[in-house]
C-alpha positions in Angstrom: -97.1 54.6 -17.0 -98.7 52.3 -19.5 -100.0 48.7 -18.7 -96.8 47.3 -20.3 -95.1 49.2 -17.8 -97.1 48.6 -15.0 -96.7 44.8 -15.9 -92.8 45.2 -15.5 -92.8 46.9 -12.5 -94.7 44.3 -11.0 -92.9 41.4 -12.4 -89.7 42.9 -11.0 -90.7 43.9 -7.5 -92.3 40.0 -6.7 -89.1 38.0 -5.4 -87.9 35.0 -7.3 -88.0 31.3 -5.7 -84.3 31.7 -5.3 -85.0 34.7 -3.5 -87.2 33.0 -1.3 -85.1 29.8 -0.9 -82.1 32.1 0.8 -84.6 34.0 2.8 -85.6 30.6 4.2 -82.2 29.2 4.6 -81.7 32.8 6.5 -84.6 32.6 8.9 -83.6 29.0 9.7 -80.0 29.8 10.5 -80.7 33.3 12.5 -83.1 30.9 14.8 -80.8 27.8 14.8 -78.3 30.3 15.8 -80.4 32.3 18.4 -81.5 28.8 20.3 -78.1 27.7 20.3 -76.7 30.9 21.7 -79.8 30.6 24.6 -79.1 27.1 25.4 -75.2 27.8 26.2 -75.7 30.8 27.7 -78.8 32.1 29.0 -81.3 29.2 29.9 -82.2 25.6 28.9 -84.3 23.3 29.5 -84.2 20.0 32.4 -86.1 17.2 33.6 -86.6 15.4 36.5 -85.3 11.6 35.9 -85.2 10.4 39.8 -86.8 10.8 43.0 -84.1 12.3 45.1 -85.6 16.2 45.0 -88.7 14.9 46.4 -91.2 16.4 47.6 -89.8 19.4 45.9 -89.1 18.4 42.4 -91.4 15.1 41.1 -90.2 12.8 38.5 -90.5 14.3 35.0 -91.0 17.6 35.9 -89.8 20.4 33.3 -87.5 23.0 34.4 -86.0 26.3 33.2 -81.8 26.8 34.4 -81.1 30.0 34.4 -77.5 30.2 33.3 -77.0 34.0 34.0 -77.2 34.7 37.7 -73.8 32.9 38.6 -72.0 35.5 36.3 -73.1 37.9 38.9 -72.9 36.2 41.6 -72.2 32.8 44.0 -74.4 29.8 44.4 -76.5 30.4 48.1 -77.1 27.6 50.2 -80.8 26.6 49.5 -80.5 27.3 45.9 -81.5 23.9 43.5 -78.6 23.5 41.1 -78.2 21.9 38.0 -74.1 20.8 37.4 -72.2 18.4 35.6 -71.1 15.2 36.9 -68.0 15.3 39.3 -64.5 13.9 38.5 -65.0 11.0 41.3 -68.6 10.7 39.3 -66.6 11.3 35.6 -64.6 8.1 37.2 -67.8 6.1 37.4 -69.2 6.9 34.3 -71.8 9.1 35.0 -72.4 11.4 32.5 -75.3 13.5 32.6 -75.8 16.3 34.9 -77.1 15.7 38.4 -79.8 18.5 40.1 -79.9 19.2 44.2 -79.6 21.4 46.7 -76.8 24.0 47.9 -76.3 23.2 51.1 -72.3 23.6 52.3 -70.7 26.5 51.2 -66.9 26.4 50.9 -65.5 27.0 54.3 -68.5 25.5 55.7 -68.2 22.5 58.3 -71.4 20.3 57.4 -72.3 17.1 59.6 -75.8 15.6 60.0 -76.2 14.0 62.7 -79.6 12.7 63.8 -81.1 13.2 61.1 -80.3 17.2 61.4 -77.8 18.8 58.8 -75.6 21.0 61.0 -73.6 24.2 59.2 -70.9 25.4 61.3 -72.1 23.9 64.7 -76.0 25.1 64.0 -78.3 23.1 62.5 -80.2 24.0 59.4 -83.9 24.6 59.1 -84.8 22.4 56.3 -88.4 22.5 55.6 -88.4 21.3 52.3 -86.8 17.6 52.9 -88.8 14.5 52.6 -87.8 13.5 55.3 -84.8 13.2 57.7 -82.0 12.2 57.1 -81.3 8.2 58.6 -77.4 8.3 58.1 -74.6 10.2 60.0 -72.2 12.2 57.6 -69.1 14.3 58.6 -68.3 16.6 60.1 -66.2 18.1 56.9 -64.9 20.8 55.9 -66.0 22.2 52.1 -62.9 23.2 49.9 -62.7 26.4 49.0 -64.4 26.7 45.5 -66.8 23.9 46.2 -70.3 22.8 47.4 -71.7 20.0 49.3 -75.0 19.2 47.7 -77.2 17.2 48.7 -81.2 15.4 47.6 -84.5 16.7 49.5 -85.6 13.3 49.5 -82.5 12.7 51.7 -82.5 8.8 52.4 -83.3 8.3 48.5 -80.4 10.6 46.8 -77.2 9.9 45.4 -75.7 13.4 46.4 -72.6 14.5 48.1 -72.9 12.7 51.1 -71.4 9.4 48.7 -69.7 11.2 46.3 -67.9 14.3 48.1 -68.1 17.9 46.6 -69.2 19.6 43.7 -66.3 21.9 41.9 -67.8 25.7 41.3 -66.8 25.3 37.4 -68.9 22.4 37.6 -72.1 23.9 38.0 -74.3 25.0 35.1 -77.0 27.1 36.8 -79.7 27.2 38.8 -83.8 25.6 38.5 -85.6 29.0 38.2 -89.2 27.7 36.5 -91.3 24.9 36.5 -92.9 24.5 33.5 -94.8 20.9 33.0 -96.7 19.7 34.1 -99.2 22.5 34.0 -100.7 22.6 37.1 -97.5 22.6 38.9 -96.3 25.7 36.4 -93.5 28.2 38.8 -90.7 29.4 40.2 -88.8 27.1 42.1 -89.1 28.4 45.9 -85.4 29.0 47.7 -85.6 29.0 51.8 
């Protein structure tokens, strides 16, 4: 091969700005379209805004939702969920999701009474709550395909003791992973 060919070859085999241009655009739209795809399906990102999941959850605190697990299976009372706002919520123009606690399961007859939450007659070992509860709620019934939710900083939470129960289509996952501030980086702990 002479120099003039070797030349060629080379010239040939380098890509062209165009070349690079649409491998840009491609790498842009494969990872646009890969963190969309996460977001709506697998996991996204939360913060904290209030203090209602005190002690358990501070204000601006960054969490992981895992989207995936309630594909498999039901919510479990204790579990911190992450769910759009309610139609009695929709009503007052709340818009952006809400984050608490699983504690009614449908079926379930919740009451707190004495600052106690009581599940079917039994009350509920809550070690993660602020602390009690200073209002008397129920006894009710949860509809089938709902939850009663409700704030672990119970006396400073907007939660279903207000605003009634949370649909099952309404909830968009569960808090898996703290991950800000650093030296709070986890799992989220269910009892």
């Amino acid at each position: 091969m002479t120099k003039v060919d070797k030349k060629q070859a080379l010239k040939s085999s380098k890509p062209t700005d165009e070349n690079s241009l649409v491998e840009w655009v491609k790498t842009i739209g494969v990872s646009l379209l890969l963190a969309f795809g996460i977001r709506t399906f697998v996991a996204e990102a939360r913060y904290i805004p209030s203090e209602s999941m005190m002690p358990t959850l501070q204000v601006n605190d960054r969490l992981i939702i895992d989207k995936v697990t309630y594909e498999f299976r039901d919510p479990q009372r204790g579990e911190i969920v992450v769910f759009q706002p309610t139609p009695v919520l929709r009503e007052q123009g709340f818009r952006d999701a809400f984050i608490k606690r699983i504690i009614g399961l449908p079926g379930e007859q919740v009451q707190v009474k004495k600052g106690v939450v009581y599940i079917n007659g039994q009350p509920l070992a809550e070690p993660y709550v602020a602390a009690p509860a200073n209002y008397e709620y129920g006894p009710v019934t949860v509809p089938p395909g709902h939850y009663l939710v409700l704030g672990d900083n119970r006396n400073h939470s907007f939660d279903s003791h207000f605003w009634g129960f949370v649909p099952r289509q309404n909830i968009i996952g569960r808090a898996a992973v703290r991950f800000w501030p650093p030296h709070r980086i986890g799992g989220i702990p269910s009892p």
